[in-house]
VOROLUM-232442 format. One record per residue (C-alpha): residue in three letters; x, y, z. Coordinates in nm, 3 decimals, padded with zeros to 5 digits. Layout:
<atoms>
<atom 'ALA' <X Y Z>> ...
</atoms>
This chain:
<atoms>
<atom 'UNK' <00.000 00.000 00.000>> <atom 'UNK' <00.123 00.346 -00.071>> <atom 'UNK' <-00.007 00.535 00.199>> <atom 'UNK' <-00.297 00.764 00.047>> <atom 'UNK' <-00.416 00.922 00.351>> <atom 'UNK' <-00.709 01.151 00.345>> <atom 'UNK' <-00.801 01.339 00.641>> <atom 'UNK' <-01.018 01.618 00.762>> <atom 'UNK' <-01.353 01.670 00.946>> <atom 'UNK' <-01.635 01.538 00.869>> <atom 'UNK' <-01.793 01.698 01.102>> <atom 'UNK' <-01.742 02.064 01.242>> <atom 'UNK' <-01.907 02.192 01.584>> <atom 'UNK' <-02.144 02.428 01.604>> <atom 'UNK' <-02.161 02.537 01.254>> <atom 'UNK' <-02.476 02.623 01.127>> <atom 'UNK' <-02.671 02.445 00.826>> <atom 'UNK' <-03.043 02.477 00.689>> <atom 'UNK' <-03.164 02.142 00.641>> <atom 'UNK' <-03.488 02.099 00.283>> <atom 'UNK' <-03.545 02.479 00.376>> <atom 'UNK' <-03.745 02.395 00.736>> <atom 'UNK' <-03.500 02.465 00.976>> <atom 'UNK' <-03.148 02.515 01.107>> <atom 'UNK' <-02.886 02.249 01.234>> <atom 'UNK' <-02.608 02.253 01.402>> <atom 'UNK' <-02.404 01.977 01.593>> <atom 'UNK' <-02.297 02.045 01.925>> <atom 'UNK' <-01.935 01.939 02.080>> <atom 'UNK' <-01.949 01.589 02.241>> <atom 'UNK' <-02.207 01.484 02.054>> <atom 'UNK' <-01.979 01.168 01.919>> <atom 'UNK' <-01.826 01.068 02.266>> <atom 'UNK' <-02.074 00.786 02.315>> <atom 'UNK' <-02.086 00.624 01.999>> <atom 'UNK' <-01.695 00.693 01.971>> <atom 'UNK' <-01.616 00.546 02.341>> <atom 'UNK' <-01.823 00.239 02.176>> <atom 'UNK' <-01.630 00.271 01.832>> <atom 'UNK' <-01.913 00.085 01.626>> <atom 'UNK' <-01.789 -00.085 01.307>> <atom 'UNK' <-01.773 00.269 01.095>> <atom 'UNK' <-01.703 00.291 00.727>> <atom 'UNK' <-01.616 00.557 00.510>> <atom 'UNK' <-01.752 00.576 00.181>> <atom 'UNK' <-01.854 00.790 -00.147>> <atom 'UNK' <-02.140 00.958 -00.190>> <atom 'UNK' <-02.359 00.837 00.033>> <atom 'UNK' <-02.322 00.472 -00.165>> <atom 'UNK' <-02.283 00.175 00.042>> <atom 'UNK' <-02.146 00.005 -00.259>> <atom 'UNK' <-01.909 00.213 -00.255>> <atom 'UNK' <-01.646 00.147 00.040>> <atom 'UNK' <-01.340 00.303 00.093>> <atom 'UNK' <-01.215 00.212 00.440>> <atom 'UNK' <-01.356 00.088 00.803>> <atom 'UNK' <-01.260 00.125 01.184>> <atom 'UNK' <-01.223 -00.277 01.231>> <atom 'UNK' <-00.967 -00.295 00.945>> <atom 'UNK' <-00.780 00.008 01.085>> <atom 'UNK' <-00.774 00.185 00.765>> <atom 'UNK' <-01.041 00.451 00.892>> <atom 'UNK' <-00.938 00.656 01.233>> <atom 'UNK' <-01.216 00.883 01.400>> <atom 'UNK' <-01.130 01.153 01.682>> <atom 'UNK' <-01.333 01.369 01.832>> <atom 'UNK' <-01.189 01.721 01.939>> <atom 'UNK' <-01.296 02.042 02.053>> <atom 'UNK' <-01.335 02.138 01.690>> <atom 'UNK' <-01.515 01.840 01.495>> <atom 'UNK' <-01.509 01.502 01.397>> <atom 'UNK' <-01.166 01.448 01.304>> <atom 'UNK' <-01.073 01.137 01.047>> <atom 'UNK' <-00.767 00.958 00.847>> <atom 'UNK' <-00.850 00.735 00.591>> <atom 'UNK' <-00.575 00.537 00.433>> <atom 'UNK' <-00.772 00.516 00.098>> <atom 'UNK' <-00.619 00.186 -00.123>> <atom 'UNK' <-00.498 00.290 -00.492>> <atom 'UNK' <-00.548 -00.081 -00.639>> <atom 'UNK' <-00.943 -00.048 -00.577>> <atom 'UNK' <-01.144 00.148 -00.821>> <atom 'UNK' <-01.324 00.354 -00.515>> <atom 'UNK' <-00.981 00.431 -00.387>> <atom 'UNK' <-00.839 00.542 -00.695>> <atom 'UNK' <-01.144 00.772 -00.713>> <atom 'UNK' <-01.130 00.936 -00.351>> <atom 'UNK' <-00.713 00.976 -00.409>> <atom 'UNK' <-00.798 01.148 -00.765>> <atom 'UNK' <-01.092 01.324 -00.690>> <atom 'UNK' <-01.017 01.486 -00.293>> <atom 'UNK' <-00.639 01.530 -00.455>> <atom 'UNK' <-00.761 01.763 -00.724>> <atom 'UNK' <-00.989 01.930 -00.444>> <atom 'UNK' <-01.300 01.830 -00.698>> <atom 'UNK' <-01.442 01.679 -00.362>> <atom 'UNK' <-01.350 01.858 -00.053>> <atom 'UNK' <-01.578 01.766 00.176>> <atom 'UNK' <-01.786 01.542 00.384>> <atom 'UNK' <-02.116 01.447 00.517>> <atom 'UNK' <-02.211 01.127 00.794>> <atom 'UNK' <-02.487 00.878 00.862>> <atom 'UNK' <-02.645 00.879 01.173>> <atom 'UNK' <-02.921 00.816 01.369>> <atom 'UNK' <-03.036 01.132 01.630>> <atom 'UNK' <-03.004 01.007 02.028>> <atom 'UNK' <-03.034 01.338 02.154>> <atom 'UNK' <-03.143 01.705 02.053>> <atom 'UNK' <-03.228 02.050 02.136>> <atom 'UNK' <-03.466 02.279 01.987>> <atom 'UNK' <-03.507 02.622 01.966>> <atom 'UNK' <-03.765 02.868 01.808>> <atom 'UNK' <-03.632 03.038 01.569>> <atom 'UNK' <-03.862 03.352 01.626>> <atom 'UNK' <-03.783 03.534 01.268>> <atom 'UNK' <-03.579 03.292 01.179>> <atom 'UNK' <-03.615 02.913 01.073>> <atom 'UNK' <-03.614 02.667 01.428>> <atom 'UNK' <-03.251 02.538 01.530>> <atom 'UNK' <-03.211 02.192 01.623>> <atom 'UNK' <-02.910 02.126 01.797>> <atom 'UNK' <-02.799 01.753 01.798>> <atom 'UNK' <-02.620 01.604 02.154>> <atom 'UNK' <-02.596 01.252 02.072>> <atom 'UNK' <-02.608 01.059 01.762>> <atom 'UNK' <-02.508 00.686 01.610>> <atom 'UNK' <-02.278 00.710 01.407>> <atom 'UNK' <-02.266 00.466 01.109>> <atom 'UNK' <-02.071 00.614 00.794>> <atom 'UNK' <-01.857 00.924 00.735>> <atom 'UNK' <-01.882 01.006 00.350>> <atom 'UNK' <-01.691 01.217 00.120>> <atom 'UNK' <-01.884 01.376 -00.096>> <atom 'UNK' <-01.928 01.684 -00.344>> <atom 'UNK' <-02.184 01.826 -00.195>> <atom 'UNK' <-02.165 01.868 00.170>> <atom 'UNK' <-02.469 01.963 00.363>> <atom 'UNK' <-02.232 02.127 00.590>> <atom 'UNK' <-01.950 02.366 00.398>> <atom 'UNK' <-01.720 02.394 00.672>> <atom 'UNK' <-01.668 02.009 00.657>> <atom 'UNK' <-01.323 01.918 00.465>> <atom 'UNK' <-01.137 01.684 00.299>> <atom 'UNK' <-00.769 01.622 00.185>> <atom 'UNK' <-00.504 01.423 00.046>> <atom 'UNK' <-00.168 01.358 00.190>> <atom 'UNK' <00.121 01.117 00.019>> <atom 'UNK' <00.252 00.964 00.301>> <atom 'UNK' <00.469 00.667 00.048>> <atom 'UNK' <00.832 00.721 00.245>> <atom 'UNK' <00.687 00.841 00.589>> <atom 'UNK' <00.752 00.524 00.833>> <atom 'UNK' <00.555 00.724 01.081>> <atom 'UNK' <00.253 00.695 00.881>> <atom 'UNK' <00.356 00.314 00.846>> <atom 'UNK' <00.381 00.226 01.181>> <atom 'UNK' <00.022 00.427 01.270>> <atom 'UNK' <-00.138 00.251 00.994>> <atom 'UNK' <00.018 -00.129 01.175>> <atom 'UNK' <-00.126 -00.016 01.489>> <atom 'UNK' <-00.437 00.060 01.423>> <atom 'UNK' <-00.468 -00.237 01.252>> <atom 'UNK' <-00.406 -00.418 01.572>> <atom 'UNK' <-00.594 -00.223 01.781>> <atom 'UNK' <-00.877 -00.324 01.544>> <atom 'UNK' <-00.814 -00.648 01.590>> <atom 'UNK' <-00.811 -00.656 01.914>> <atom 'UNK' <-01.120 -00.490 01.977>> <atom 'UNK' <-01.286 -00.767 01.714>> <atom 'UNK' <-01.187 -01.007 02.008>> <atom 'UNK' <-01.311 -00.822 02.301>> <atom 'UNK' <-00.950 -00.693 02.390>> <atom 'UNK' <-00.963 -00.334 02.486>> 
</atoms>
C-alpha cells in the first residue's frame, strides 16, 4: 500500500446548516463521545453509496477523533481499488472537498427560531458512515489528500491501528 491518507472533518461543531429549507442544524461538541467510546464498526464511503467502500474502523484503515473542533478522520484510501483510486484522484484535485455522515439522532435540542427558521441542535447521535462527498450539507466540513509513500511514521500508525482493530474484534480493549 502506498499510503494515500485523506483526512479532515467530517464533522465541524457548532456550525450552522439549513436542512430541505425547514430549519437550522447545528451539531454540538461531544455529541460523538458515546458512539466513539463504543467505536461501532464505521465505514467511510462515497457519496452516500454503500457500494461504494473506501475504508472501516475494524480494518484500521479509517481513524475517527473527536476534538474540541469536529469530527476528526484519516482514511488510508487503497490505490489498487477502483473507489480508492477515485477518492485519491478526486479529494487530490480538491474536486471533492468535503464530507457528510450517517447517523441516527439520540439526543437534541430545539429552539424557536422567532424570525428565523427553528434550530435543532444535535447532543448525541449513532454514528454509522462518514462520507466524502461533493456536496456537503455542511461547507465547513473538509477533505484532503496527503502522500505519506516514504513516511515510516505513517507506516507504523497505519500497523497499529490495525491491531488495535483487531483486538477490539476479540473483546481486547
Amino acid at each position: 500500500m502506498t499510503g494515500n491518507v485523506i483526512s479532515g472533518y467530517a464533522v465541524m461543531f457548532n456550525s450552522e446548516t439549513v436542512i430541505a429549507g425547514e430549519f437550522r442544524e447545528r451539531i454540538a461538541q461531544g455529541a460523538f463521545t458515546r458512539t466513539l467510546k463504543d467505536m461501532p464498526d464505521v465505514v467511510a464511503i462515497l457519496s452516500h453509496d454503500s457500494g461504494r467502500v473506501l475504508g472501516r474502523v475494524s480494518a484500521g484503515t479509517l481513524t475517527l477523533r473527536e476534538d474540541r473542533i469536529g469530527l476528526w478522520f484519516s482514511l488510508d484510501a487503497d490505490p489498487s481499488t477502483p473507489e480508492g483510486q477515485t477518492a485519491i484522484g478526486t479529494v487530490g484535485r480538491q474536486d471533492v472537498k468535503g464530507c457528510s455522515f450517517g447517523f441516527q439522532v439520540r439526543a437534541e435540542d430545539w429552539q424557536d427560531g422567532g424570525n428565523r427558521l427553528p434550530l435543532r441542535t444535535i447532543t448525541d447521535v449513532d454514528l454509522y458512515e462518514i462520507t466524502l462527498t461533493a456536496f456537503p450539507a455542511y461547507e465547513s466540513t473538509s477533505a484532503a489528500l496527503t502522500r505519506a509513500e516514504h513516511n515510516a511514521t505513517a507506516a507504523t500508525e497505519r500497523i497499529r491501528r490495525r491491531a488495535e482493530a483487531a483486538q477490539r474484534l476479540r473483546g481486547i480493549r
